[in-house]
DSSP file (Angstrom, degrees, kcal/mol; ACC not computed):
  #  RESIDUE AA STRUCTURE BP1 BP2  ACC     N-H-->O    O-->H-N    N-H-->O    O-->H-N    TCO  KAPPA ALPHA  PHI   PSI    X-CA   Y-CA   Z-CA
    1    1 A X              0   0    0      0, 0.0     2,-0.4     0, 0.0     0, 0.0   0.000 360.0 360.0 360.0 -69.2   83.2 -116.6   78.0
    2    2 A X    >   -     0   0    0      1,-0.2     3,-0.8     3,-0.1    26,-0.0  -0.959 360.0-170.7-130.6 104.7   81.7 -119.8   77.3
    3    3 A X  T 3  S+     0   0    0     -2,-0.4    -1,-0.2     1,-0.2     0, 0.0   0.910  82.0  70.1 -90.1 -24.6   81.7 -121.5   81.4
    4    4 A X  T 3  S+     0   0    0     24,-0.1     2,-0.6     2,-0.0    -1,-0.2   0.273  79.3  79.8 -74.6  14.3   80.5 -125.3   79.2
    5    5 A X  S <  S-     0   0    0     -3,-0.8     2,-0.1    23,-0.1    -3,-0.1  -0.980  80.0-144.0-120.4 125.4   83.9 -126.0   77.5
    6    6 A X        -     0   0    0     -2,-0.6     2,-0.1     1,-0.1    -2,-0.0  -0.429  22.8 -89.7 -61.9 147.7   86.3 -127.6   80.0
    7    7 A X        -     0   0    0     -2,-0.1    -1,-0.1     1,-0.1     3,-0.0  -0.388  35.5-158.2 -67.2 141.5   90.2 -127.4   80.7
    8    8 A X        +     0   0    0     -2,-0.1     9,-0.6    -3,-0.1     2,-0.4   0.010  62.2  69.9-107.0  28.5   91.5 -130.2   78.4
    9    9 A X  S >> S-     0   0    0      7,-0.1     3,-1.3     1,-0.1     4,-1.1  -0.992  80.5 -70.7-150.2 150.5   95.1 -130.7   80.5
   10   10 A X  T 34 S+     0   0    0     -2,-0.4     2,-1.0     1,-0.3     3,-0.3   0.268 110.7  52.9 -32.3-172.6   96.3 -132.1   84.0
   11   11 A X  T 34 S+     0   0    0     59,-0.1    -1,-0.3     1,-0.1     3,-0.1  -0.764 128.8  27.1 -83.8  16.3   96.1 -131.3   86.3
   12   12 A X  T <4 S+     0   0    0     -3,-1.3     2,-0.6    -2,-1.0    -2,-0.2   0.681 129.1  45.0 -53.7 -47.3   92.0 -130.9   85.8
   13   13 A X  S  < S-     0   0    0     -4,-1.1    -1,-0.3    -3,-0.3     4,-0.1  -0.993  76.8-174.3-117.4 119.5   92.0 -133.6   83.2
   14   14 A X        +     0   0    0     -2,-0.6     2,-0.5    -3,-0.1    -1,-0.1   0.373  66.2  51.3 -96.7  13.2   93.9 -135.7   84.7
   15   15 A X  S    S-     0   0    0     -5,-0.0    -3,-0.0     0, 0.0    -1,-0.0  -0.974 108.7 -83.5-139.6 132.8   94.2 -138.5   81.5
   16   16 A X        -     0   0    0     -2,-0.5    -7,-0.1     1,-0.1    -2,-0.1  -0.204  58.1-105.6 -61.7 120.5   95.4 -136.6   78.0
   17   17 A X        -     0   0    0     -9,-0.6     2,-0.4    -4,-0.1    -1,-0.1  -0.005  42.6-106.9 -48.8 149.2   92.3 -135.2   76.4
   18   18 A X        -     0   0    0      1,-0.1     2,-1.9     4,-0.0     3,-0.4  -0.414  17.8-118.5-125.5  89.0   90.6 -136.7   73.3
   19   19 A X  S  > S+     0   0    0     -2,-0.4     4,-3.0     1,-0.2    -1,-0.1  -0.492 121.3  44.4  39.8 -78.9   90.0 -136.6   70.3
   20   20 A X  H  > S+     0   0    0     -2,-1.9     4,-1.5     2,-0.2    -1,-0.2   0.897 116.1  52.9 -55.7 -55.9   86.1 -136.3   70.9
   21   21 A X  H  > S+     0   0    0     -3,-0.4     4,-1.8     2,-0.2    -1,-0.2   0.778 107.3  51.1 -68.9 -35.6   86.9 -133.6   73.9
   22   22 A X  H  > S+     0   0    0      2,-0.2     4,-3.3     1,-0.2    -1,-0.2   0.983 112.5  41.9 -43.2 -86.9   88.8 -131.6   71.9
   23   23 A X  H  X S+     0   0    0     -4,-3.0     4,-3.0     1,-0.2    -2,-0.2   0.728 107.4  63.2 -20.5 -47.8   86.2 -131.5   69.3
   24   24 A X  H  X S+     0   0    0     -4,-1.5     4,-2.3     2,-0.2    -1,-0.2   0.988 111.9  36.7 -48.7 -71.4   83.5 -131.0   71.8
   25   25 A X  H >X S+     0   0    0     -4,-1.8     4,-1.7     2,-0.2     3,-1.0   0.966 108.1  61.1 -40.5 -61.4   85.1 -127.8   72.8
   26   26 A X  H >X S+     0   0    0     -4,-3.3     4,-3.0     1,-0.3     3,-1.1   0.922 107.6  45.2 -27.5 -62.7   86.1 -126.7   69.7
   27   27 A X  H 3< S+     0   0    0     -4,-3.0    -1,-0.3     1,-0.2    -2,-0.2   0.591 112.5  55.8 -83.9   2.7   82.3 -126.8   68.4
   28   28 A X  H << S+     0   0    0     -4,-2.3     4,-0.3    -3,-1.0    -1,-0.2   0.652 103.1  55.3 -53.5 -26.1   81.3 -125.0   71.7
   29   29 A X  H <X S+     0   0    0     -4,-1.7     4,-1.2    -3,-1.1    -2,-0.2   0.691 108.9  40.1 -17.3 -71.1   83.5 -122.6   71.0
   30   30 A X  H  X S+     0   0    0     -4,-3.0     4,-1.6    -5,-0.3     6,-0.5   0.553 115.4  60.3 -94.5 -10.8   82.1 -121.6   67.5
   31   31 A X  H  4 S+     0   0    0     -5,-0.4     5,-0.3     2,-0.1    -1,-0.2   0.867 102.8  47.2 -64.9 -36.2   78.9 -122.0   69.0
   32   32 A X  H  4 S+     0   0    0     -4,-0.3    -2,-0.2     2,-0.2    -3,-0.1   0.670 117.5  39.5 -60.0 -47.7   79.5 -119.7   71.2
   33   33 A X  H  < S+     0   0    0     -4,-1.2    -3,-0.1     1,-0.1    -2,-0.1   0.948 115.4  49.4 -34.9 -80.3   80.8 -117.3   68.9
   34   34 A X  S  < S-     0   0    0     -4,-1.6    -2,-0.2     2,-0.2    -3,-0.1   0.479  96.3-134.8 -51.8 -16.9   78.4 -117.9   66.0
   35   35 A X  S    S+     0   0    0      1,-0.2     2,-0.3    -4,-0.1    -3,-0.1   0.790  70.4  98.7   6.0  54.9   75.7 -117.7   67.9
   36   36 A X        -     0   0    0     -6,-0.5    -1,-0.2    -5,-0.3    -2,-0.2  -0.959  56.1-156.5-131.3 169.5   74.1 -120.4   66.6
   37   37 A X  S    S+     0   0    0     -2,-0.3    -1,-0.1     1,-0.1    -5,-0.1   0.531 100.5  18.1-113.3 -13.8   74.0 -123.9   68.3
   38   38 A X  S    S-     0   0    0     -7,-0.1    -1,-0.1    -3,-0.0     6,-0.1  -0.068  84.6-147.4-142.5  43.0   73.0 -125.4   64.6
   39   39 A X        -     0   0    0      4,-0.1     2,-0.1     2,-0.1    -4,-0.0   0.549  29.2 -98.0   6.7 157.5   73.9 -123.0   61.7
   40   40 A X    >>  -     0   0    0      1,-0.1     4,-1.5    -4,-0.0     3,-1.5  -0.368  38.6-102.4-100.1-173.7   71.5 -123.2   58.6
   41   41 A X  H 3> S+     0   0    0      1,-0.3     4,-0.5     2,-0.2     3,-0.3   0.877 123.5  56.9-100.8 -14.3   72.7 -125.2   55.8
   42   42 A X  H 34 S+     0   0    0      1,-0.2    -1,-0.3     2,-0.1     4,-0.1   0.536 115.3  37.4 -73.1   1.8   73.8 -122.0   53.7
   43   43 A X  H <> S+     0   0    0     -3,-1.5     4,-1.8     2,-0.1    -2,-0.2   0.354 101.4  94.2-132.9 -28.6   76.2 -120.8   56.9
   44   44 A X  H  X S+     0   0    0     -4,-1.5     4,-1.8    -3,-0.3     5,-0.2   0.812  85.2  41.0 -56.7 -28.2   77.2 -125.2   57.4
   45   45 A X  H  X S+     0   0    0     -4,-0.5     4,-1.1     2,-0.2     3,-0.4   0.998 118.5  45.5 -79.6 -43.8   80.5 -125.5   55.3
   46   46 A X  H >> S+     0   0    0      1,-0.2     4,-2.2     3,-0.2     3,-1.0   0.959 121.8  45.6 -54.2 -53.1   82.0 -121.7   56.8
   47   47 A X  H 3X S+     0   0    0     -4,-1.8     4,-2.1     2,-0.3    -1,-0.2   0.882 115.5  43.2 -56.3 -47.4   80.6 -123.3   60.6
   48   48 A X  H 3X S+     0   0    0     -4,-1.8     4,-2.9    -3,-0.4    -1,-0.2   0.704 115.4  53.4 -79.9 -20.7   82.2 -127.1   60.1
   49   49 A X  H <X S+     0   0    0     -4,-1.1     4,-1.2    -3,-1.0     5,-0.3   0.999 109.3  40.8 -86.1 -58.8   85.4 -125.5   58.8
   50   50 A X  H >X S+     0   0    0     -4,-2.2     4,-4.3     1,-0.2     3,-0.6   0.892 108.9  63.5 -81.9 -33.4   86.0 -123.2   61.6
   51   51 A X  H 3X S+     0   0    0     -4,-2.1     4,-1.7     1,-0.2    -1,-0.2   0.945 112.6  43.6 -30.0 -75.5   84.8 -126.4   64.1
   52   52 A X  H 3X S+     0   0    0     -4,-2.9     4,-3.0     1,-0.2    -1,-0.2   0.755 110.8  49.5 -33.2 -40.3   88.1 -127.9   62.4
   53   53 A X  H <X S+     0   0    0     -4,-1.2     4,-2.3    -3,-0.6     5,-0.5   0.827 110.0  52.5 -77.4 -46.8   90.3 -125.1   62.6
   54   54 A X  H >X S+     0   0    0     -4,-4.3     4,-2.4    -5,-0.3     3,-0.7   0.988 106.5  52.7 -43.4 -81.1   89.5 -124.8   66.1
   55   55 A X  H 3X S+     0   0    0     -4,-1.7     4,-3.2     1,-0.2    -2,-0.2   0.846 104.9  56.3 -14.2 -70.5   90.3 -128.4   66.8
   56   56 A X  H 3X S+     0   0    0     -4,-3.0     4,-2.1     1,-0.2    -1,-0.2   0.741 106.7  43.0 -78.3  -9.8   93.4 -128.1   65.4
   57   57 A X  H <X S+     0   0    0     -4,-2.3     4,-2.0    -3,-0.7    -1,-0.2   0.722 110.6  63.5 -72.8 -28.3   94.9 -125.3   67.4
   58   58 A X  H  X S+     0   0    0     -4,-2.4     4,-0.8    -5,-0.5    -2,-0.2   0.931 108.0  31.0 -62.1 -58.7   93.5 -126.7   70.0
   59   59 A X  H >X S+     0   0    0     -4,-3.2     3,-3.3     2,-0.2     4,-2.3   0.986 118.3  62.5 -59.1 -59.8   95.5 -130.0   70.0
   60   60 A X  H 3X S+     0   0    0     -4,-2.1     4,-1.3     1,-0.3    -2,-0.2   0.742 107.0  46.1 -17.9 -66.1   98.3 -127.8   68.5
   61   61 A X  H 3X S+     0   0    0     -4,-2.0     4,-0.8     1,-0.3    -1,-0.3   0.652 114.3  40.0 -66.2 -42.5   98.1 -125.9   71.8
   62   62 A X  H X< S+     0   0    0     -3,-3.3     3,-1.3    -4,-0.8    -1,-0.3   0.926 108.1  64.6-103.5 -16.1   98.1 -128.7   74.4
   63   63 A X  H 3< S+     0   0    0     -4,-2.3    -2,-0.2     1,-0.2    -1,-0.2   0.699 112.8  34.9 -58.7 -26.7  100.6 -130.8   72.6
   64   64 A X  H 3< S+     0   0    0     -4,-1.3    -1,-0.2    -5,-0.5    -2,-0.2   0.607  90.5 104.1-114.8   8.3  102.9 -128.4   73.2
   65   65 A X    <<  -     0   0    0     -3,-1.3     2,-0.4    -4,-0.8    -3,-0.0  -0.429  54.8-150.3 -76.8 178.6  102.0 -126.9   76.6
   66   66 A X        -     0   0    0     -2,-0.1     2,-0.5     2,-0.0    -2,-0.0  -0.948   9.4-165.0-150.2 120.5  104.5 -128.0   79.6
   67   67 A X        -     0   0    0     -2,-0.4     2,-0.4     3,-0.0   -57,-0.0  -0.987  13.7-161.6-121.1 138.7  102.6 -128.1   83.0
   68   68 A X        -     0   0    0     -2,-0.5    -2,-0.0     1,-0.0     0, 0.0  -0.878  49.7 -42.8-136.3 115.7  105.2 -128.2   85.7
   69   69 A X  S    S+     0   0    0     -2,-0.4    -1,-0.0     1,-0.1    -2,-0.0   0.466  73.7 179.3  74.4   2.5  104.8 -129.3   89.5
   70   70 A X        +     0   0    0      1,-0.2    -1,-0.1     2,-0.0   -59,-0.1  -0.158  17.9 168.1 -60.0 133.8  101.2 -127.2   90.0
   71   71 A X        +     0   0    0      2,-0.1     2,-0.2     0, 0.0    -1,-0.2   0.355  56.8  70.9 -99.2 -27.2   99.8 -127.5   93.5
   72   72 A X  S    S-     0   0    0      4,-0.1     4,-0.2     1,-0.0     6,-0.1  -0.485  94.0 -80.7 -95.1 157.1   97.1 -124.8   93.1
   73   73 A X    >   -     0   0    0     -2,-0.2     3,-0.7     1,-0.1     2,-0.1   0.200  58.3 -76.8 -37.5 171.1   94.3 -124.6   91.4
   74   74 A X  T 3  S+     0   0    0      1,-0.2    -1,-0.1    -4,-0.1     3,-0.1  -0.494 114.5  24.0 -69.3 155.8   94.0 -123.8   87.6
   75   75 A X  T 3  S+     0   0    0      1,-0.2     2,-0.6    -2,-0.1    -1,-0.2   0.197  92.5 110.6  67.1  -5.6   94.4 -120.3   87.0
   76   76 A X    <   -     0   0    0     -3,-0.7     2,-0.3    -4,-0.2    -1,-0.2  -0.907  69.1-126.8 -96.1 122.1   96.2 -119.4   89.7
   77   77 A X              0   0    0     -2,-0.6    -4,-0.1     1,-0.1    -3,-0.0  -0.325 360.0 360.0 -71.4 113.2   99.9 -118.3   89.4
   78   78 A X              0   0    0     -2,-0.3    -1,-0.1    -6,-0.1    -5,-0.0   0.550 360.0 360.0 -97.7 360.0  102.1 -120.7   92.1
């Protein structure tokens, strides 16, 4: 989909993603989407809100994944 948002978890990121990286994605994400890279200011609060929303499934999401033991690359079932 979007190849400029990075895996935010080990063993790719090898150091716990942050804040900022989250975020980053997130609004690549709804950029991606939206297709806009800047929304106009009558489309900015719906754009900043889903940025958020993003974000916070997003942490949701790796705070509760469990990576165990992987030798092989991401995306491949070991």
């Amino acid at each position: 989909m979007c190849r400029s948002i990075k895996t935010l978890r080990p063993p790719v990121l090898p150091e716990e993603a942050t804040e900022e990286d989250i975020r980053a994605a997130a609004l690549q994400y709804v950029r991606k989407v939206s297709g806009f890279r800047a929304p106009a200011a009558h489309n900015r609060e719906v754009f900043d809100r889903a940025v958020e929303a993003v974000t916070a499934a997003t942490t949701e999401l790796l705070a509760g994944l469990e990576v165990r033991g992987r030798t092989g690359p991401p995306g491949r079932a070991d």
